[in-house]
N, C-alpha and C positions, 0 to 999 in steps of 0.2 A: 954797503947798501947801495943800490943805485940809484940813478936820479929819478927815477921812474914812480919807486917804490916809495922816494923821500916824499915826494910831490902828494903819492895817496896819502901817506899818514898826514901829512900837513891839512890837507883836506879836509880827512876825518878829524882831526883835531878843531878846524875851524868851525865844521859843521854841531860837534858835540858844544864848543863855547857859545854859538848861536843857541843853541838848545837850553829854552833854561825852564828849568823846573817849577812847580807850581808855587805859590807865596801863598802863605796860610790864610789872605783873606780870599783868594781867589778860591781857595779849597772850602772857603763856606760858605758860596755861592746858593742859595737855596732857590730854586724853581720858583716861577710865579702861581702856579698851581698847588705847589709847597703851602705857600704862605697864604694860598686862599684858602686851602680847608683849614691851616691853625685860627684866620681869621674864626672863619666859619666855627668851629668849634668852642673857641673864648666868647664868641656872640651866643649857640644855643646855650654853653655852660651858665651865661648872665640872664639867660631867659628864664631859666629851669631856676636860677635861684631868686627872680624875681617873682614868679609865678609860686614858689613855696613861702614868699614874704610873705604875699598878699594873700596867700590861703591860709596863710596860721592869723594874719590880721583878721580874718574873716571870721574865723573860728572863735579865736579871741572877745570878739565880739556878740558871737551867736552865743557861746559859753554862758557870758558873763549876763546875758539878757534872760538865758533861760533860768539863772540862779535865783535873777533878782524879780521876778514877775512870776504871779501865781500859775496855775497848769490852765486854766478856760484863755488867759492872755498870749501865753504859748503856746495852744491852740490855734487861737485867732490869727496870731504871726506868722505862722507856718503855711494857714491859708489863703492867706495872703501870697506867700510865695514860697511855694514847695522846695524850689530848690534852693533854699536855703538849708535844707533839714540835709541836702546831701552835701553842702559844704561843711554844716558842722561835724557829718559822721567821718569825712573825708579825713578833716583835720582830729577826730576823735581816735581814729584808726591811727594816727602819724605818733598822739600820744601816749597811743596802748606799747605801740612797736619799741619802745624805751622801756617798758614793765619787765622786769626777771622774771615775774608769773601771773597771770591774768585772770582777775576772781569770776569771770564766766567760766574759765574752764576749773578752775576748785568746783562749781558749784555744776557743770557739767560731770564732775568726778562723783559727788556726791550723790546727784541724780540717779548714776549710774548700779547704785550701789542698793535705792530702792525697788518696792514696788513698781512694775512699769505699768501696774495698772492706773497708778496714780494718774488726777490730771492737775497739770500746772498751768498757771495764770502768770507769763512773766510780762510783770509790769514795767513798759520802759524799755523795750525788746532792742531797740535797733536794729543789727541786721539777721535777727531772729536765730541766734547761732543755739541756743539751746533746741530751738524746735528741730534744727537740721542735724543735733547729735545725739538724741536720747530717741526710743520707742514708745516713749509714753505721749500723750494726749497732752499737747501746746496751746495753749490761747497766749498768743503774739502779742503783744498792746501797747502802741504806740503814737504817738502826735498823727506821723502821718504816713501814709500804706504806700510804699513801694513794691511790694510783693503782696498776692491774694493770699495769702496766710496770717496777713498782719493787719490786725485790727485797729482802722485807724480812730481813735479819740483820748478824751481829759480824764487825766490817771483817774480822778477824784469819783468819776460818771462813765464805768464801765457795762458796757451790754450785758455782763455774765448772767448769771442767776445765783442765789442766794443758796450758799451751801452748795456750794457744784465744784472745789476747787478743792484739790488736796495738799498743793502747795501753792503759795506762792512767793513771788521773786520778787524783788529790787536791784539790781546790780548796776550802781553807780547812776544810780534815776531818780534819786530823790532831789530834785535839783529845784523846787519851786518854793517859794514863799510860803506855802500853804501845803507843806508837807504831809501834816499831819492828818491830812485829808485823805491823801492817798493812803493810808494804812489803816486809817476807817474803811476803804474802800476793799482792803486786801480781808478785812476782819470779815465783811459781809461776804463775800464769796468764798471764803474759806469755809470747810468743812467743822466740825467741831474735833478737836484732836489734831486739824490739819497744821502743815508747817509755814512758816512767818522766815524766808533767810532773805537778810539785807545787807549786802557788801557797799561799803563807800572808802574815801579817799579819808585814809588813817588824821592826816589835816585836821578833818572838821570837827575831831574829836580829841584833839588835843588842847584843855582846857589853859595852859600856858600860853596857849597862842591863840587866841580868842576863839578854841574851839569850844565844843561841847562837850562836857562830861558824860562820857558812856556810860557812864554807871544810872545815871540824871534821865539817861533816854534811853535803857533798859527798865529804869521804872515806871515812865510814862505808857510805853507799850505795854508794860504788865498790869497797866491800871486798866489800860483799853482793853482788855481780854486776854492776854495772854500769859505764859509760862516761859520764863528766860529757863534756855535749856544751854547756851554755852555764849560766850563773846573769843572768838579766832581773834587775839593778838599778834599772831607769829608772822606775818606778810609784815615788812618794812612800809609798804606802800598802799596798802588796805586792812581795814578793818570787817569782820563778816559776823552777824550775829544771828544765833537760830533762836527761835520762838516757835512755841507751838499754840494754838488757839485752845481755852479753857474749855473744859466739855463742859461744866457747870459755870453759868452766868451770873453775874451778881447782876442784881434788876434796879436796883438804884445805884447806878455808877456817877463816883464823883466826878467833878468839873478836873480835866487834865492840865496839868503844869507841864504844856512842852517848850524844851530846850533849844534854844534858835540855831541852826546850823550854819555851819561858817561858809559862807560859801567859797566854793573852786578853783579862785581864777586865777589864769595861767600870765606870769609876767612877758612884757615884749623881749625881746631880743633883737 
């Protein structure tokens, strides 16, 4: 080899040991831009979960106020301030989304199955989901009107007319102290022969756990006028009972024994 040639490799050799290779902290070098969107990202993440605290706190509390206070109070609360009625549907909707099956739409199923000449009176509508999935003739009725199809007032003191109703509804609305008001209310606007279906949360009717005895408040409705035509057991998570209104009236009706419902309330986390 010559000396010429020795000289280049020595070179390149010197130049390859100067060269040194990257060290594993150098290779996790992350950008300043990097690390501002993970910033950024762990900050909306804590926002969105701060913001779902404080709406199921909200809820939690709208919940528990509608349980424990009669429907004219719940009324008055609402007008008070409207948007509280869409915190609690907000966080009511968060609740349904955990349901394997949702007894609006059983009772949507149902619907679907009669008469579409029928008219229905659902008490306690919310976001009026049956009126937007059946053909048949809705009366909406609720606290308070966010849409012109939904009649806003107190379950107990409905606009209808007397005998104009061929069904009507409760689904998860029985929520006031003064329940039994509201299904006085469903008895007068009900047709004679018409139907009586109330879906609630299976709970409040577990008598080991200081619910009610359904059997207790299947009798009380049948003393107020009606005919127990079946009690739906089979939901884990609701209870649904149909009643149909007596065509013949007894005219001295005894003083009613109703069954105090447990109320719904949903624990913090």
């Amino acid at each position: 080899m010559t000396n010429k040639k020795r000289k280049r490799h020595s070179k390149n050799d010197a130049s390859n040991k100067n060269h040194k290779s990257p060290s594993n902290k150098e290779q996790k070098i992350i950008s300043p831009s990097t690390t501002k969107r993970t910033k950024s990202n762990e900050s909306s993440s804590f926002l969105e979960k701060m913001r779902a605290r404080l709406s199921g706190g909200h809820f939690r509390m709208i919940n528990e106020k509608l349980y424990t206070c009669t429907g004219k109070e719940a009324l008055d609360y609402f007008r008070e301030d409207s948007s509280l009625f869409n915190l609690y549907h907000e966080g009511y909707k968060t609740q349904m989304s955990n349901w394997p099956e949702k007894p609006v739409d059983v009772i949507i199923k149902w619907l679907k199955k009669q008469n579409p000449s029928f008219v229905v009176a659902d008490f306690g509508c919310g976001e009026a989901l049956i009126s937007k999935s059946v053909k048949n003739t809705v009366f909406s009725l609720d606290l308070v009107s966010n849409n012109p199809t939904v009649i806003a007032c107190d379950m107990a003191n409905t606009p209808l007319f007397s005998s104009s109703a061929d069904v009507a509804v409760f689904c998860l609305s029985l929520m006031g102290t003064n329940y039994q008001t509201y299904l006085e209310e469903a008895y007068r606007v009900l047709k004679p022969g018409g139907w009586l279906l109330i879906a609630e949360v299976k709970s409040r009717f577990d008598p080991n756990n200081g619910g009610a005895d359904p059997e207790k408040f299947s009798k009380a409705i049948s003393e107020l006028g009606f005919n127990s035509v079946k009690s739906d057991l089979s939901n884990k998570m609701f209870i649904l009972f149909y009643f149909t209104k007596k065509v013949k009236q007894n005219s001295k009706r005894k003083e009613i024994e109703w069954p105090s419902l447990k109320p719904c309330l949903y624990k913090r986390r």
